[in-house]
MIDO-703033 format. One line per 5 residues: number of its first residue (from 1); their letters; for each residue x negated, y negated, z of C-alpha. Coordinates in Angstrom, 2 decimals, always signed. Example, Ala and Ser with C-alpha at 12.3 -4.5 7.8 and 13.67 -1.06 7.14 Angstrom:
# residues 2
1) AS) -12.30 +4.50 +7.80 | -13.67 +1.06 +7.14 $
END
This chain:
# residues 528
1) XXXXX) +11.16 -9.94 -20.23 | +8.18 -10.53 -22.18 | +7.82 -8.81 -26.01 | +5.47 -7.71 -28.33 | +6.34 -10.62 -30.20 $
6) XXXXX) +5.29 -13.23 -27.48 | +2.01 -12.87 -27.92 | -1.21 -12.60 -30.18 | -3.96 -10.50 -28.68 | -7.76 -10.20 -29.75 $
11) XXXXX) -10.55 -8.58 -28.06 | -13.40 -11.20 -27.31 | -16.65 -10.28 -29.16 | -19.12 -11.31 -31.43 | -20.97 -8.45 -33.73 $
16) XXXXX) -20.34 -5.20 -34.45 | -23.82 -4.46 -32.44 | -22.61 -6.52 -29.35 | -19.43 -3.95 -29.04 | -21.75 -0.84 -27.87 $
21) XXXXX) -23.65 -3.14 -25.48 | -21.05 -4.90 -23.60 | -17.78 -4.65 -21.50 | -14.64 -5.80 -23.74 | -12.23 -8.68 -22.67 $
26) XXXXX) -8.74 -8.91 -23.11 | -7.27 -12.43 -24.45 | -3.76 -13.58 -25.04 | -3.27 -16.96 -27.02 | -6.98 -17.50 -26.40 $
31) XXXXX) -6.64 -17.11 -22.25 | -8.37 -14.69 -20.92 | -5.84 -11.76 -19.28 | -5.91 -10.50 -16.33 | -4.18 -7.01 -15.84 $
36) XXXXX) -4.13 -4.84 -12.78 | -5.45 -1.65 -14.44 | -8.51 -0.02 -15.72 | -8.46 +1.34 -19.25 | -11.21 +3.47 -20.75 $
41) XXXXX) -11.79 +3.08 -24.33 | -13.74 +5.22 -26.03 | -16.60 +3.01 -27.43 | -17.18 +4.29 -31.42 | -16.75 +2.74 -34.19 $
46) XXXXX) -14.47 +3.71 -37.44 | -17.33 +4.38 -39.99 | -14.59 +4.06 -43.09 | -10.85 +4.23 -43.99 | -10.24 +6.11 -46.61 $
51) XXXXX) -6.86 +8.41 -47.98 | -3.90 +9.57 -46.56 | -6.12 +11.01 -43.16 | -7.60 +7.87 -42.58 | -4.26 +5.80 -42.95 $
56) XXXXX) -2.66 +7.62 -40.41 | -5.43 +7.55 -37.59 | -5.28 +3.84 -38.70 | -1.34 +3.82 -38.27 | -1.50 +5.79 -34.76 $
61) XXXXX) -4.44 +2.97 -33.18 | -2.46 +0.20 -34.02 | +0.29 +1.58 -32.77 | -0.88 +2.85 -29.49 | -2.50 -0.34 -29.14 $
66) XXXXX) +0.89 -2.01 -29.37 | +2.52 +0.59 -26.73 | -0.21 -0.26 -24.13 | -0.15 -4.01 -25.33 | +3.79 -3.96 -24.43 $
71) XXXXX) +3.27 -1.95 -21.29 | +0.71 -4.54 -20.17 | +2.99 -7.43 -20.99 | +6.32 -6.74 -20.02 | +5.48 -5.30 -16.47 $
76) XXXXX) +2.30 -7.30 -15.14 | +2.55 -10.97 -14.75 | -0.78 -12.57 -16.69 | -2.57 -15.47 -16.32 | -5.78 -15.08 -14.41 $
81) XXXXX) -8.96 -17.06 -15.65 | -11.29 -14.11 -15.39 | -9.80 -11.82 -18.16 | -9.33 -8.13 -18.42 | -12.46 -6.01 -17.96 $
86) XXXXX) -12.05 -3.06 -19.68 | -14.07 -0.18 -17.86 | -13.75 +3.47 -17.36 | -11.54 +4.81 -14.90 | -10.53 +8.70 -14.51 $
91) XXXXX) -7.84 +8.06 -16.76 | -8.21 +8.68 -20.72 | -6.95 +5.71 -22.81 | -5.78 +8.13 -24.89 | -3.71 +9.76 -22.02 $
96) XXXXX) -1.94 +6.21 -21.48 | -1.02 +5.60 -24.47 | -0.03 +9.51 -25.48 | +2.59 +10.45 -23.94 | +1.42 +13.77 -23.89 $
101) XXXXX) +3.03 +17.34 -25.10 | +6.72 +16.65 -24.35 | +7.17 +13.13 -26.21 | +11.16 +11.94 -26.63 | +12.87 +8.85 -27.14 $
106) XXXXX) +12.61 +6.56 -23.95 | +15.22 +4.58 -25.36 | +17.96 +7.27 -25.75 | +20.07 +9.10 -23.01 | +20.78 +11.77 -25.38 $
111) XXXXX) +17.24 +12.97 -24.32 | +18.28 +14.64 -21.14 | +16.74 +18.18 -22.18 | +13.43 +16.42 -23.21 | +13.35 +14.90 -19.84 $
116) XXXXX) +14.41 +18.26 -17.62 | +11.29 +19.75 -19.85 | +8.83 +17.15 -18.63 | +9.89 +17.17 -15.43 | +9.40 +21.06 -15.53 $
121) XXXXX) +6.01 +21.32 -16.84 | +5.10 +18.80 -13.70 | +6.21 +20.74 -10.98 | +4.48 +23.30 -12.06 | +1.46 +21.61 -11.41 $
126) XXXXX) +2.22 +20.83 -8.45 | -0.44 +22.34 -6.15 | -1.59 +21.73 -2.78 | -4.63 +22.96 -2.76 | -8.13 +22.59 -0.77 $
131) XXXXX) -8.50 +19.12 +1.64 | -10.18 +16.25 +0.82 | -13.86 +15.81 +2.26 | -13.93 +13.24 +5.17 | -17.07 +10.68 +4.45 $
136) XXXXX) -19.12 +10.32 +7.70 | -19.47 +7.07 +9.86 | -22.34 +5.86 +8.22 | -21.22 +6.08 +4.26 | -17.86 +4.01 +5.72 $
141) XXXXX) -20.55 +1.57 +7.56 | -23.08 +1.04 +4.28 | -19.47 +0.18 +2.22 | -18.32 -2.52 +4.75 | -20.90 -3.11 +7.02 $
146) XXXXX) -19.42 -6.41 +8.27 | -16.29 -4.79 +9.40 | -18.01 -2.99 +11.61 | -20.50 -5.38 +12.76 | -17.76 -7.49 +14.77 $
151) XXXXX) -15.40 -4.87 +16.01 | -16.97 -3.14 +19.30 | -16.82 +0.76 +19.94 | -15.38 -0.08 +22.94 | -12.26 -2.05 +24.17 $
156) XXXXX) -11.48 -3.32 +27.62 | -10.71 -1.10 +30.34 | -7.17 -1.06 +32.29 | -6.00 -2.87 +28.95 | -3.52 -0.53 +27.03 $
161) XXXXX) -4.03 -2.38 +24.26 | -7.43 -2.43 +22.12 | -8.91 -5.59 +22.97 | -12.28 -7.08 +23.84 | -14.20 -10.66 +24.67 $
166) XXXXX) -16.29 -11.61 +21.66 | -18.66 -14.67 +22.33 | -17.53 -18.10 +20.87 | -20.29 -20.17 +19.29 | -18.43 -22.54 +16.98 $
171) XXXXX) -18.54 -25.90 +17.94 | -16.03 -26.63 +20.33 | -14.49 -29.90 +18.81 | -13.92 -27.74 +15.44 | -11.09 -26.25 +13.92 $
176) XXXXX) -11.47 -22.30 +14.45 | -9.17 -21.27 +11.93 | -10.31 -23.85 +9.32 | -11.66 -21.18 +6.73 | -9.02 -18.75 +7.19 $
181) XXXXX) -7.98 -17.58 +3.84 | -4.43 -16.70 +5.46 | -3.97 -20.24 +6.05 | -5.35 -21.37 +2.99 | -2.39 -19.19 +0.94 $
186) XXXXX) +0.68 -19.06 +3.28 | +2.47 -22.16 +4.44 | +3.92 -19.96 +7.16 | +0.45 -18.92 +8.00 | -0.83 -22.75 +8.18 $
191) XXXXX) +2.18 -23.60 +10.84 | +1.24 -20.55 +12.94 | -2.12 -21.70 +13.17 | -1.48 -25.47 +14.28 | +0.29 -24.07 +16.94 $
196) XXXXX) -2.85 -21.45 +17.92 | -5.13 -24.46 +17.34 | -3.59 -26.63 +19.93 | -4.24 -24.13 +22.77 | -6.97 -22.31 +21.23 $
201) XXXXX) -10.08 -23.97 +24.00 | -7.12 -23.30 +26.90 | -8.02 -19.60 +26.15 | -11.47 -19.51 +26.27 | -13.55 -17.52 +28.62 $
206) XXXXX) -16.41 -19.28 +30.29 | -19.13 -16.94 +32.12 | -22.60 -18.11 +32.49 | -22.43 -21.29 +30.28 | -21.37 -19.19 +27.68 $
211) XXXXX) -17.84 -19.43 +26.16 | -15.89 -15.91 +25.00 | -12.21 -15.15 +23.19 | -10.20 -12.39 +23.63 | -9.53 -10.33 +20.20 $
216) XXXXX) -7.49 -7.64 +19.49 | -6.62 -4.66 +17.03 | -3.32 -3.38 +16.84 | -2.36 -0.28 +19.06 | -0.14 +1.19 +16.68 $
221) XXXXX) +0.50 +0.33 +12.96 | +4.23 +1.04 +11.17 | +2.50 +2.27 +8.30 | +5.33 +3.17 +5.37 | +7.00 +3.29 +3.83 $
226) XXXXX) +8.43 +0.21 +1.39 | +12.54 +0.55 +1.22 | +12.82 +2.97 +4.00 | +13.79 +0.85 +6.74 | +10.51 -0.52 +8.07 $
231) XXXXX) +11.51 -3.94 +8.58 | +14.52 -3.02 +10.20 | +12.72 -0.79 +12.98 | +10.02 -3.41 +13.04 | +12.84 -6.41 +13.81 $
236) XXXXX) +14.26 -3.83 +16.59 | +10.57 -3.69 +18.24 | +10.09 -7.66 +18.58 | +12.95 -7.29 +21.13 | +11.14 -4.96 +23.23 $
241) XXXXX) +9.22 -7.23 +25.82 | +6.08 -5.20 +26.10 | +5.98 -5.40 +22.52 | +3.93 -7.73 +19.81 | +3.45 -7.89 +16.36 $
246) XXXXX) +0.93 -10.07 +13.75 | +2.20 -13.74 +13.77 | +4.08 -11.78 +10.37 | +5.40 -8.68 +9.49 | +3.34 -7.55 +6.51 $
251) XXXXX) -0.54 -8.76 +6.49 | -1.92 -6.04 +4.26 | -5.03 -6.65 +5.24 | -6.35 -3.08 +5.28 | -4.80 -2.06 +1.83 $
256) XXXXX) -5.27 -5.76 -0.60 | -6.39 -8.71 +1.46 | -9.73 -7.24 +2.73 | -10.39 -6.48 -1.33 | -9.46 -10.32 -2.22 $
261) XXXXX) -5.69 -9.26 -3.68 | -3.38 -11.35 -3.00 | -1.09 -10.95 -6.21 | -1.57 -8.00 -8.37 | -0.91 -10.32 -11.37 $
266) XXXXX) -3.60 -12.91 -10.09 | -6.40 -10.44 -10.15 | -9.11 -10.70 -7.50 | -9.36 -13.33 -5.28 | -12.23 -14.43 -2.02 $
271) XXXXX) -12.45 -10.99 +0.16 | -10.47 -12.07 +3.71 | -13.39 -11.01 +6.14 | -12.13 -9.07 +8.85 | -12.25 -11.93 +11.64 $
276) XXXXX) -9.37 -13.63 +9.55 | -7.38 -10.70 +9.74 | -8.36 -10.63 +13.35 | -6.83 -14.28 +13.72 | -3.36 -12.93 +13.20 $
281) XXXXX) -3.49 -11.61 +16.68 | -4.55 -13.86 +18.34 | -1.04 -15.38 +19.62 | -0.10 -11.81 +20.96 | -3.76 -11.77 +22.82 $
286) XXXXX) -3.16 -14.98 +24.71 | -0.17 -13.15 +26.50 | -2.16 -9.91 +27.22 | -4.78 -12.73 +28.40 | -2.40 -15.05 +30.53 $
291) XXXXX) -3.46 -18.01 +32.08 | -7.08 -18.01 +32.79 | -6.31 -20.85 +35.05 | -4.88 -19.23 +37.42 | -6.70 -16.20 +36.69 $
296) XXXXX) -10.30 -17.35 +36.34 | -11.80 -13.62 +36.38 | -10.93 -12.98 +32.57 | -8.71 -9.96 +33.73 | -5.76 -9.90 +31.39 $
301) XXXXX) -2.42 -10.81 +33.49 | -0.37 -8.32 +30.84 | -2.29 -5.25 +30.61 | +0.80 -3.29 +29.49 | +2.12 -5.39 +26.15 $
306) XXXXX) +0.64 -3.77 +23.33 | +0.67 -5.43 +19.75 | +1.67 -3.84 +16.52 | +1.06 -4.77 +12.16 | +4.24 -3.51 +10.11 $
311) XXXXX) +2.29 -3.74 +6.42 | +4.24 -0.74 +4.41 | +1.51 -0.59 +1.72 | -1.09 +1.16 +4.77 | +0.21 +4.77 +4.14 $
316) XXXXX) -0.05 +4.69 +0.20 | -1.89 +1.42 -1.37 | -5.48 +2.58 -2.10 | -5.31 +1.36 -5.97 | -8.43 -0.76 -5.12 $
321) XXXXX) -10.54 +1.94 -5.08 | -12.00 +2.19 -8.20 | -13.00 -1.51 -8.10 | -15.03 -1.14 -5.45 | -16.29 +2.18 -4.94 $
326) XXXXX) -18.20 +4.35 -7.06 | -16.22 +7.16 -9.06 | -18.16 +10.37 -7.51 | -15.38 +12.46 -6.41 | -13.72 +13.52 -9.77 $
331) XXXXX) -11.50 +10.81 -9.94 | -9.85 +10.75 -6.38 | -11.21 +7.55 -4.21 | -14.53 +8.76 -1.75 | -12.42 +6.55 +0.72 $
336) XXXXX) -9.00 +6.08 +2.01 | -7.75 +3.26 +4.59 | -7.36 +5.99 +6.97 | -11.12 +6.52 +7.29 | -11.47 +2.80 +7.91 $
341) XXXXX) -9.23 +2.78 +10.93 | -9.92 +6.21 +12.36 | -13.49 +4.74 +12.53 | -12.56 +1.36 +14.32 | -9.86 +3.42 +16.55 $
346) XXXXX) -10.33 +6.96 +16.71 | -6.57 +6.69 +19.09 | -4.87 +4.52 +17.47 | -0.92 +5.24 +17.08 | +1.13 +5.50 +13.39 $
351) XXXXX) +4.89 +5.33 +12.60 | +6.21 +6.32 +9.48 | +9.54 +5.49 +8.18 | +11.05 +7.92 +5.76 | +14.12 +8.49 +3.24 $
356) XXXXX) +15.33 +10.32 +0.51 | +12.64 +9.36 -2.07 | +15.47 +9.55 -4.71 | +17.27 +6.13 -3.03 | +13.94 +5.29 -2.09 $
361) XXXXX) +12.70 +4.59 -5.53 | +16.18 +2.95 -6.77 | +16.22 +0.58 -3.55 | +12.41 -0.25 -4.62 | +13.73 -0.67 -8.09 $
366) XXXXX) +16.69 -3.39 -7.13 | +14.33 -5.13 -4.88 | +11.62 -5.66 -6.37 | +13.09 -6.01 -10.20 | +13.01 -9.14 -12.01 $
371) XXXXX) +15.30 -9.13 -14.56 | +18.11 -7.30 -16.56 | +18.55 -4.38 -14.11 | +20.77 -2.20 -14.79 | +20.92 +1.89 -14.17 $
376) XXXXX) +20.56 +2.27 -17.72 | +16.87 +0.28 -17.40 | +16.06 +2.21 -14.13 | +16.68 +5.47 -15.65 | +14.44 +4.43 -18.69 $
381) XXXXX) +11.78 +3.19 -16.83 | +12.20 +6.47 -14.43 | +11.83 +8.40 -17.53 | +8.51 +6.33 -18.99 | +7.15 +6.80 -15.47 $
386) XXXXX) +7.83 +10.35 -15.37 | +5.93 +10.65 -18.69 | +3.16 +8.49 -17.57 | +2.71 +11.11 -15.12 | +3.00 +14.50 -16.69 $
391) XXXXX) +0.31 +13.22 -19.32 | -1.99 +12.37 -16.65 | -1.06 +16.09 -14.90 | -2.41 +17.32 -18.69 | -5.95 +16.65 -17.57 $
396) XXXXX) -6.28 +15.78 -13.90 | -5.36 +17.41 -10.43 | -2.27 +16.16 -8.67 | -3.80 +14.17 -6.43 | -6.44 +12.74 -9.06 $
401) XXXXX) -2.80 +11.32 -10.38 | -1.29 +10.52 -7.20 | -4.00 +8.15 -6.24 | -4.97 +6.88 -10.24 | -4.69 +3.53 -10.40 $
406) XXXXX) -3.96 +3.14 -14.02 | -1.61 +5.16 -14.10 | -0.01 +3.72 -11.25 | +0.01 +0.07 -12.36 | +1.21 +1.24 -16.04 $
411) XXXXX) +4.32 +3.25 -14.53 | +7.40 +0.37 -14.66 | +8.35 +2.46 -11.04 | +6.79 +3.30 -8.46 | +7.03 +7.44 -8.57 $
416) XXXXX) +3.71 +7.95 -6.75 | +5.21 +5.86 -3.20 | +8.18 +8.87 -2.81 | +5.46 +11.13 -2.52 | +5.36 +11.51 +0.68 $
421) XXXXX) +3.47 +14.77 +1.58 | +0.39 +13.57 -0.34 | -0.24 +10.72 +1.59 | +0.85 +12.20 +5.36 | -1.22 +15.63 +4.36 $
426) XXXXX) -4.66 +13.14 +3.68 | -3.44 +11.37 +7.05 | -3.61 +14.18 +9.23 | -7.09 +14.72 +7.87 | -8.60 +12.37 +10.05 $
431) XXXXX) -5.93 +11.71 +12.73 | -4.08 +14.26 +15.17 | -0.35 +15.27 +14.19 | +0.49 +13.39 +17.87 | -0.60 +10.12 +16.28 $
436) XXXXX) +1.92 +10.02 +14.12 | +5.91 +9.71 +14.34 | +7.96 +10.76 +11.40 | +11.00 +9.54 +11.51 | +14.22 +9.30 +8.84 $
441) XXXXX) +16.04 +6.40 +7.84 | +19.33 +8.67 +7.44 | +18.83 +9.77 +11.22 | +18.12 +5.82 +12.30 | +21.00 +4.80 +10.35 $
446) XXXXX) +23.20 +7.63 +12.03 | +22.34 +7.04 +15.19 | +19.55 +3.81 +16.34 | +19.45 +4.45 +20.19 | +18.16 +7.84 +19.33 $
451) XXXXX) +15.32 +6.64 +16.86 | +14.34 +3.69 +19.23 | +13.82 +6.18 +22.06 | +11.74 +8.23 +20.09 | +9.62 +5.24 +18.86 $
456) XXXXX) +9.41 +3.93 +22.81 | +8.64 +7.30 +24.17 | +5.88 +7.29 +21.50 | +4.46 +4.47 +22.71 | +4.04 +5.21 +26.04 $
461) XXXXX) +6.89 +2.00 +26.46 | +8.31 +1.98 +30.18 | +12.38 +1.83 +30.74 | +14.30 -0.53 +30.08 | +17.36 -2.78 +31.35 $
466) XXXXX) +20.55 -1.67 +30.05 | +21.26 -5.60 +28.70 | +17.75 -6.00 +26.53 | +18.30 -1.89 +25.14 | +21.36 -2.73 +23.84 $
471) XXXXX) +20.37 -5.75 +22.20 | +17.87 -3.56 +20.59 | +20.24 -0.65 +19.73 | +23.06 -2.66 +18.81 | +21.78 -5.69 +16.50 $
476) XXXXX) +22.98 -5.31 +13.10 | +20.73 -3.72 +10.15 | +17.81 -5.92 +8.84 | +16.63 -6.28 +4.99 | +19.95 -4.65 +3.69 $
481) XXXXX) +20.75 -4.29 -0.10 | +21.21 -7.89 -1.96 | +25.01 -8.40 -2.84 | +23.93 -9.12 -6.66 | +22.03 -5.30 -6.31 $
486) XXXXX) +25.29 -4.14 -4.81 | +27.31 -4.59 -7.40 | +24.89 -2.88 -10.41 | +26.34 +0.47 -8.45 | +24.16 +3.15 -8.12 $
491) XXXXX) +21.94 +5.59 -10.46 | +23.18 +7.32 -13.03 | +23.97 +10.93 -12.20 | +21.45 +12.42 -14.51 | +18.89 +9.87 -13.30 $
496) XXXXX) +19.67 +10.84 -9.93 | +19.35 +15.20 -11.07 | +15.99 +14.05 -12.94 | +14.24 +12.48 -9.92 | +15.70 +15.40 -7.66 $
501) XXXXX) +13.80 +18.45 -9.54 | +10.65 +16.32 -9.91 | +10.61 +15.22 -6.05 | +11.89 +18.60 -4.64 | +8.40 +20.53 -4.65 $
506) XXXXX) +7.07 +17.70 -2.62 | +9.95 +17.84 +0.08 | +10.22 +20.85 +0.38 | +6.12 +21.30 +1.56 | +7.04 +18.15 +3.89 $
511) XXXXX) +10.06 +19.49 +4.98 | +8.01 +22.70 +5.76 | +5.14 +20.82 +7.48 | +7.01 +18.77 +9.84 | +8.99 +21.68 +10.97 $
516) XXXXX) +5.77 +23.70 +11.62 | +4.76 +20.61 +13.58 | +7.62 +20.33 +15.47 | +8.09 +24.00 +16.37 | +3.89 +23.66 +17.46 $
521) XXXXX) +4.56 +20.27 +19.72 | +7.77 +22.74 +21.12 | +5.70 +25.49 +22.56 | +3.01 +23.31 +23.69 | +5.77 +21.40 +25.97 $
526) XXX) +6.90 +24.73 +26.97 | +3.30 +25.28 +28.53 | +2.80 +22.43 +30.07 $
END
């Protein structure tokens, strides 16, 4: 892990006059840095040091400039050519580095009361208030007007998936997956599409001298969340054989690739138009399609296989936001992903995978950690995190910090993902509570064949043979805990009490919602 000490850091300017007139850049050993995060940084100058007073304001900006410094080094990879732009965001720099009324010792277990305070003062904060506003159609068109300029309002009829015939007029000799930025950064992406490329002409349409290729959307999206079984019910689903899925399991199109992120720590790459995410379907269309040989009509041969994307980041990941849309709404994003899709399909179907967020966030922790884990680091960085967030509580609206980008590329854990009722309440704002399944990982891990049914009777997925649902019921676990992670053992007890009180206002609403929900979908079986 990366120290203070690694690196020497100097803001890139010329005059004094120059600082009040342009955007600051961040550089370490004279290259440019490129951080996931917005900071704002109050842009005055110190007219003089002078005394004890001025010593000390001296002391603290040095030193908060070192916290944030260390922050930014030890938990975001650098190296990106553009640099850090350092803009405002709805998050104070002087809320970052602060750690607000309740400061301890991050270092120290002893600091167990300290903690228990913080962790007070932000459930009672904890409020869940008025909705959000929906935007209308045409503010989601004027912000990506290309998305919806080649996706129809209208799919295919007697297809259950969302498909349609889009006219071909690249040359026919060329490669049509040449510029796809997919292929361009995967190696796995680049095999799929020699493969698609070979039979890509054998799949054309041709009506009227005119040549036409079937693309799809997905008819249902696993949606969340990370380290709560989603690639274990998505491996389960491949088996089913009116099922597809993206030629991989987690394209993130919606959430990162359609903003040009492909690494966090790489900062901002080309934008992946939508027709590239559109590619990744294509293998699953050519069996809804069949062979237009012998069925020279166009009419799909499989109108019942339906294809689904498994990216875990769709539920939550709307830290691009503030890059790319303007900050109107008092520091909460004017759009979510869910607005995108609900405009493209209004019926589309959503799974999401839950567990206790207390594992959740420990699982994320093993997983995704570098180096030198330990429980004694987790419950550190659960305790930084958990500070991170009560200062940001200080000044902003729950959801303000729920969706905060700063705050949630500065916390060394992801908090904000366990959150659960946040996200699902801003869901149902634009889709039906029928759209979405809410399932456990506790009850899948207790007891798969009931799970799977629920997830095929959700889809609308006919019976199956005996031979293929046990394959699918049966197989063991996918994505399991790493050996290595195993034997670190689990959380520390107070760790475990510390995430419990803060998470327990937010399960207990969810708890409440979903059995509202339930009880509602009860009586209106009854009626039927």
């Amino acid at each position: 892990m990366m120290t203070q000490m690694d690196y020497k850091y100097s803001l890139l300017g010329s005059t004094v006059n120059d600082y009040h007139k342009r955007p600051l850049l961040l550089q370490v050993d004279n290259t440019p840095m490129n951080v996931f995060a917005v900071l704002e940084v109050k842009r005055e100058l110190p007219k003089r040091w002078n005394n004890v007073g001025c010593k000390i304001r001296l002391y603290g900006f040095l030193f908060g400039l070192a916290v944030t410094f260390f922050i930014m080094a030890s938990y975001i990879l650098t190296g990106d050519k553009k640099g850090l732009l350092l803009t405002p965001s709805s998050y104070h720099f002087s809320s970052l580095v602060s750690p607000g009324p309740f400061a301890f010792n991050l270092s120290s277990l002893k600091d167990y009361a300290h903690i228990k305070v913080v962790v007070k003062s932000i459930t009672s904060k904890v409020k869940f208030g008025r909705s959000r506003q929906i935007p209308d159609l045409k503010a989601l068109v004027r912000s990506d007007p290309h998305m919806f300029s080649v996706t129809p309002r209208k799919f295919l009829p007697g297809v259950k998936n969302p498909c349609w015939y889009e006219e071909f007029t690249g040359n026919i000799t060329s490669d049509p997956y040449r510029t796809n930025l997919y292929g361009r950064y995967s190696r796995r992406f680049r095999t799929v599409f020699q493969h698609l490329r070979s039979t890509f002409h054998d799949h054309l349409l041709r009506r009227s001298r005119r040549l036409y290729r079937m693309r799809c959307l997905p008819y249902f999206y696993i949606i969340g969340q990370p380290k709560c079984g989603t690639t274990d019910l998505y491996d389960r689903l491949r088996l089913h054989p009116d099922v597809r899925f993206t030629t991989f399991k987690e394209p993130h199109w919606w959430t990162r690739k359609r903003f040009g992120i492909i690494r966090l720590s790489e900062g901002f790459h080309d934008r992946y138009p939508m027709e590239d995410y559109l590619d990744l379907f294509d293998q699953a269309a050519y069996q809804i399609q069949g062979n237009l040989t012998a069925n020279t009509n166009g009419s799909p041969s499989h109108p019942n296989i339906i294809i689904g994307e498994a990216s875990a980041s769709t539920m939550w990941d709307n830290n691009a936001w503030v890059y790319f849309y303007d900050n109107t709404t008092e520091g909460e994003p004017p759009f979510l992903i869910q607005d995108f899709i609900h405009a493209l399909q209004p019926d589309a179907r959503f799974i999401v995978m839950l567990r206790d967020p207390v594992e959740r966030l420990y699982s994320d922790y093993l997983y995704f950690g570098i180096a030198n884990k330990s429980a004694e680091d987790f419950h550190e960085k659960v305790s930084e995190s958990l500070q991170l967030f009560e200062g940001c509580l200080t000044e902003y609206t729950m959801r303000s910090c729920v969706y905060n980008t700063t705050v949630n590329n500065a916390m060394p854990v992801r908090l904000q993902v366990g959150l659960y009722i946040v996200y699902l309440m801003d869901w149902l704002t634009v889709f039906s509570r029928e759209q979405i399944l809410v399932l456990r990982l506790e009850d899948h891990a207790n007891n798969r064949k009931y799970t799977m049914h629920k997830v095929f009777d959700f889809l609308s997925l006919g019976p199956l043979a005996k031979e293929i649902e046990s394959e699918i019921t049966r197989s063991p676990a996918s994505n399991t805990r790493r050996p290595a992670d195993k034997n670190l053992g689990p959380m520390l007890p107070i760790t475990k009490e510390i995430l419990r009180d803060f998470y327990t206002p937010f399960n207990q609403k969810l708890a409440k919602m979903l059995d509202e929900s339930d009880t509602t979908n009860v009586k209106s079986t009854k009626r039927v």
